[in-house]
Each structure stands twice: as C-alpha cells, then as structure tokens.
C-alpha positions as CSV (number, residue, x, y, z in Angstrom):
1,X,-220.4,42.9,94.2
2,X,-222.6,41.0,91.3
3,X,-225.6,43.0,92.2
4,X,-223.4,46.3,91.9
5,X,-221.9,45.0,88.7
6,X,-225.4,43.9,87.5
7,X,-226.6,47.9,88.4
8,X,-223.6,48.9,86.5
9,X,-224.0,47.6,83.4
10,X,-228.0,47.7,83.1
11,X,-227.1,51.8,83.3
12,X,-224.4,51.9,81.3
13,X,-226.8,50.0,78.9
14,X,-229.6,52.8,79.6
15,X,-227.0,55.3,78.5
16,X,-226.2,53.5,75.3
17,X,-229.9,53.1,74.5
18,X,-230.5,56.8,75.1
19,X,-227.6,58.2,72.9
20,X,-228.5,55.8,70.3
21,X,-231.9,57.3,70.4
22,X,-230.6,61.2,70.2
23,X,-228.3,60.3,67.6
24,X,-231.3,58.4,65.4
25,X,-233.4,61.5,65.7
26,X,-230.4,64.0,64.6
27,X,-229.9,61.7,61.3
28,X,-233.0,62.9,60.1
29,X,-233.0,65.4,58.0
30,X,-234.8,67.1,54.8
31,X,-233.0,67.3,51.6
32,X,-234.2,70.6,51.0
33,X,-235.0,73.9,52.3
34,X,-237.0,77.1,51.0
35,X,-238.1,80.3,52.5
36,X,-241.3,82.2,51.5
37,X,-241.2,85.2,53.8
38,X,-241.5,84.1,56.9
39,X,-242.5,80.7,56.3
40,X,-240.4,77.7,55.4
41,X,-240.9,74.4,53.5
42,X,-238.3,71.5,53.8
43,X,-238.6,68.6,51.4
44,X,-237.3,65.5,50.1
45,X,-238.1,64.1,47.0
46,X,-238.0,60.4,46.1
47,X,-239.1,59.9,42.4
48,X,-237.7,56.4,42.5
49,X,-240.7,55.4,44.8
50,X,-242.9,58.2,43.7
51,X,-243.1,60.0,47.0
52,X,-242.8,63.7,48.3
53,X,-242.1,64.0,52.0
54,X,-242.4,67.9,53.2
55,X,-242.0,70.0,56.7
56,X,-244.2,73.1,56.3
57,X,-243.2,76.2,59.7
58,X,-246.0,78.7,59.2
59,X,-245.8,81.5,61.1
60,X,-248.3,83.8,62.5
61,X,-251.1,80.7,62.8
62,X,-252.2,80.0,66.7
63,X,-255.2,79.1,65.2
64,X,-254.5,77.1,62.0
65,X,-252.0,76.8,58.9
66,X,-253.0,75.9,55.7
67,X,-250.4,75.4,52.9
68,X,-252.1,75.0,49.4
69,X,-250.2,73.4,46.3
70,X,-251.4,74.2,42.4
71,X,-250.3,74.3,38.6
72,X,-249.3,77.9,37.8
73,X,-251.8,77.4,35.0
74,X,-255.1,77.4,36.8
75,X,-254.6,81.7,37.5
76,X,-254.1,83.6,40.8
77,X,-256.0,83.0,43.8
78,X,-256.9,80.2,45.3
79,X,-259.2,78.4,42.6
80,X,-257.9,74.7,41.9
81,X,-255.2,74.2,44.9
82,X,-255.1,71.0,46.8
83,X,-254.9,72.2,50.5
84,X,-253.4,70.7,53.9
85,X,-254.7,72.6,56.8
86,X,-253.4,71.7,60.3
87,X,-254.6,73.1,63.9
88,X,-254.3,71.8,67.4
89,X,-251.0,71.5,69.5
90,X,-249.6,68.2,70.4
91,X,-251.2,65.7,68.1
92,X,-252.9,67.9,66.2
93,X,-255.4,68.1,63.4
94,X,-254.8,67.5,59.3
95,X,-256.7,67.2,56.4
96,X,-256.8,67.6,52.9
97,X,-259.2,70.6,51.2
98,X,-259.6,71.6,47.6
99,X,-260.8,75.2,46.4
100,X,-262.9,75.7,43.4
101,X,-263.1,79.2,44.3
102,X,-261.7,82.0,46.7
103,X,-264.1,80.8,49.4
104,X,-263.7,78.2,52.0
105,X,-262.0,74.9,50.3
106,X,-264.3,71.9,50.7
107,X,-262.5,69.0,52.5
108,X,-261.9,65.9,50.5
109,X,-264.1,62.7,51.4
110,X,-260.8,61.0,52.0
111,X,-257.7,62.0,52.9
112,X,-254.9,61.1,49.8
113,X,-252.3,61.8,51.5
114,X,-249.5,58.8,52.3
115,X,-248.9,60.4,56.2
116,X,-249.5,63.8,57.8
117,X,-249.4,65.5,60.8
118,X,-249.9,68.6,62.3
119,X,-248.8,70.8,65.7
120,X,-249.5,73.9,66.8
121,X,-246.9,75.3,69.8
122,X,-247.7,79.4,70.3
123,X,-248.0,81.1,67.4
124,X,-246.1,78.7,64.9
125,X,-247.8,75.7,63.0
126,X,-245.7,73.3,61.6
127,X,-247.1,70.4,59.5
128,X,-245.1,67.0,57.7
129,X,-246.8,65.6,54.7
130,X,-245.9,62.6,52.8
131,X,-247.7,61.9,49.7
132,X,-247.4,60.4,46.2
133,X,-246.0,62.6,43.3
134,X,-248.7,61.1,41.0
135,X,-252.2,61.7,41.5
136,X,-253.2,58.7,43.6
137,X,-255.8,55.9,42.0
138,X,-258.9,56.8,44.0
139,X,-258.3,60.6,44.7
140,X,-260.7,63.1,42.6
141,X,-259.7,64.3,39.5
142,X,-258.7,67.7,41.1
143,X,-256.2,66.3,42.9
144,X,-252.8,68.2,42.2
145,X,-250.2,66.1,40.6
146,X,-246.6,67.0,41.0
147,X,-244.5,66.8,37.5
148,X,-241.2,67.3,36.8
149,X,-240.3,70.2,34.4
150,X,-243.2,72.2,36.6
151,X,-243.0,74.3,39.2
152,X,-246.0,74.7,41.8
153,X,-247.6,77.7,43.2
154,X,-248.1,77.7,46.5
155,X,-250.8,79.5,48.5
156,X,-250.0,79.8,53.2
157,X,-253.3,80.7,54.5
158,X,-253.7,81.0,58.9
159,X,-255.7,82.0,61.1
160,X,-253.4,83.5,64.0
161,X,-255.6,82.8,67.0
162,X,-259.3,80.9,66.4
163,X,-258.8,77.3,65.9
164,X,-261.8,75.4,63.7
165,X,-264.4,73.7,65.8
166,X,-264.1,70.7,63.4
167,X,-262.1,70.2,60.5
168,X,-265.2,72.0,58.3
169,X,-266.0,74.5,60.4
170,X,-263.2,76.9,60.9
171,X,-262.9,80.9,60.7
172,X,-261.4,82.5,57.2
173,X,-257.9,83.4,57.3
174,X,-256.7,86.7,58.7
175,X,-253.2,86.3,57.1
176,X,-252.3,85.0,53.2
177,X,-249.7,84.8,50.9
178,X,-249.5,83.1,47.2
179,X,-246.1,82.8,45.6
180,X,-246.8,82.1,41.6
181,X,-244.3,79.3,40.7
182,X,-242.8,79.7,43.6
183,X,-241.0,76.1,44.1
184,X,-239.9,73.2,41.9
185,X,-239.7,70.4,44.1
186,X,-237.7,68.8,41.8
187,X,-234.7,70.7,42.0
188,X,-232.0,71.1,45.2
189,X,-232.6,74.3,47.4
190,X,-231.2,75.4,50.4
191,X,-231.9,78.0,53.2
192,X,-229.3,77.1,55.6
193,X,-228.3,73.7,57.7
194,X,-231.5,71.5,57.2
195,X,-233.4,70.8,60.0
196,X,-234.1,68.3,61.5
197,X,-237.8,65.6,60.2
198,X,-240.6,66.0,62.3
199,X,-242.7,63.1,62.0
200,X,-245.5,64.4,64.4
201,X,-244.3,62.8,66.8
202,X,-241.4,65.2,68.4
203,X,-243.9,65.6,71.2
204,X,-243.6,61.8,72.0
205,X,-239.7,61.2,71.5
206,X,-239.0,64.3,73.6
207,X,-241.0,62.9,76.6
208,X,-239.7,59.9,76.1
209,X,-236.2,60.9,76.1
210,X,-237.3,63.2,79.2
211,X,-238.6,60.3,81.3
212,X,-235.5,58.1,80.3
213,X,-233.0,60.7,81.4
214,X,-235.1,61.0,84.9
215,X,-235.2,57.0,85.0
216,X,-231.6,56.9,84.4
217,X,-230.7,59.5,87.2
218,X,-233.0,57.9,89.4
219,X,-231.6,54.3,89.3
220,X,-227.9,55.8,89.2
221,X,-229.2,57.3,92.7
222,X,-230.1,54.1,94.7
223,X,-226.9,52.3,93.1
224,X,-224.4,54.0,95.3
C-alpha cells in the first residue's frame, strides 16, 4: 500500500509539473501585433530597460527570411537597413547584415543583437529578436537606432526554397516587400489575440512536453 501511495503521488506530482509547464508557456505573449501582407511582426517594447523583443512569420521563405529595419530618411530600397536573416529548421540560422546598396547586405563582424533565433518549418520562417533600442557601444556606426517619435521602414526579403550554404553565401531573394514607415514600435498595435513568444526554442519545450506526457502514461501503466 506505501509503494502504491508512493506511485500515486510521484504521478500526480508529474501531472502538476506538466500543467505548470503548459500554463508557463501560454503566459507568454507579445504586446503587440502587425500585419504587412502576409507577414506578421509581434513586439514588445521595454524603454525602461532599453530593449525591443520582436517575433517576425515570413511567409513564402523555405529557403530564408530576412526582415530589414531603417529610418524612413535614408530613401527607398534597401540602402542603409540593418538586416536579420534566418534559415534552417529546428535550431536554425541568424545573423545580422547591413546594405549600403541594393545588392547582397554584408554581414556584421559581430552580431549586436541581445538574443535571436531562427526556424524554418515548410514554407514559413519565423524569427525572435531581442535587441537594445539604442545603438549598442561597439556596433558600427550604421547600426539602426530605434527612437521614439520615429517610425521604421521595414524591408521582408526570402528566398522560397534555396537555403544559403553559409551565412555569406546565399541566393538573392525571389520574393520582397518594403513598407515606408510602415511601424512605430513605440506605439500599441493589434492584429488579433497575440500569440504566443517563441524563444527558439518551441522545438525543445514541445518534445519535452511530448516525452513527459509518454513518461507519465507509461509509469501510470505499470502502477495498476
């Protein structure tokens, strides 16, 4: 009867753990929400400690996604936009890229960027970025800074089915879109019931919760 009662309560304390682990990752959400066309941006901004914490869905981008972030000021195209491009499914490929001209950006020595990661699951690339609002000490002088009283144009660029070879070495886009002003990060925006924060690692917390569901149903097999 102990062991029983000892099996009993070390599942019902696997259950506990596991909805306490659903519920944590359904807390987390973005603040807010944009669409451009097809593609979506979900952000929260934190002025108080100077950070900027974004979801970016691209569509159409089996190969890579590329989002790219600039002052309205510096003209159409892609000339003077700081650029995250993403590729590879599971734990995936990120780095930061800036474009002095419509050509292929050249990638930054050093990423700036606080945290970022990227996935790619069919043809859907969907990256989370974390970075500081200000430019950072050490980043070049072409760094995009985000102000308040500004908006940002931003620039989705993807390739929909070659993925780069290395993080320099990748195919032009076959697909782009710039939207001139198109988001001020600063204010509230909504496109529906925010989703929830993927911190690049949805791939890990769903197995996770997989293999402690099957654990669970396992050990509730041999108790009776």
């Amino acid at each position: 009867m102990m062991i029983n009662s000892f099996k009993l309560n070390l599942a019902l304390l696997l259950l506990a753990l596991l909805c306490g682990y659903v519920s944590l990752i359904n807390a987390q959400t973005y603040s807010n929400c944009q669409m451009f066309g097809s593609h979506k941006v979900e952000w929260t901004l934190d002025e108080t400690n100077n950070r900027l914490s974004a979801r970016f869905t691209i569509n159409n981008s089996g190969g890579w996604g590329a989002v790219g972030m600039k002052n309205p000021s510096d003209g159409s195209g892609m000339t003077g936009a700081t650029i995250v491009l993403g590729y590879g499914s599971g734990n995936g490929t990120i780095n930061e890229y800036y474009a002095n001209g419509n050509s292929q950006p050249s990638r930054l020595s050093t990423n700036q960027f606080t945290s970022a990661t990227s996935t790619t699951s069919g043809s859907t690339t969907t990256m989370t970025y974390v970075r500081s609002l200000t430019r950072p000490q050490n980043a070049p002088s072409t760094y995009y800074a985000l102000s308040k009283g500004t908006k940002t144009t931003l620039l989705f660029a993807a390739h929909s089915s070659q993925q780069p070879s290395s993080p320099t070495n990748f195919v032009a886009h076959d697909a782009y879109s710039i939207f001139a002003s198109g988001i001020d990060f600063f204010s509230t925006s909504t496109c529906g019931t925010p989703k929830k924060s993927n911190d690049g690692q949805s791939s890990v917390r769903n197995g996770v919760m997989s293999m402690m569901i099957v654990a669970l149903v396992v050990f509730m097999s041999f108790m009776f």
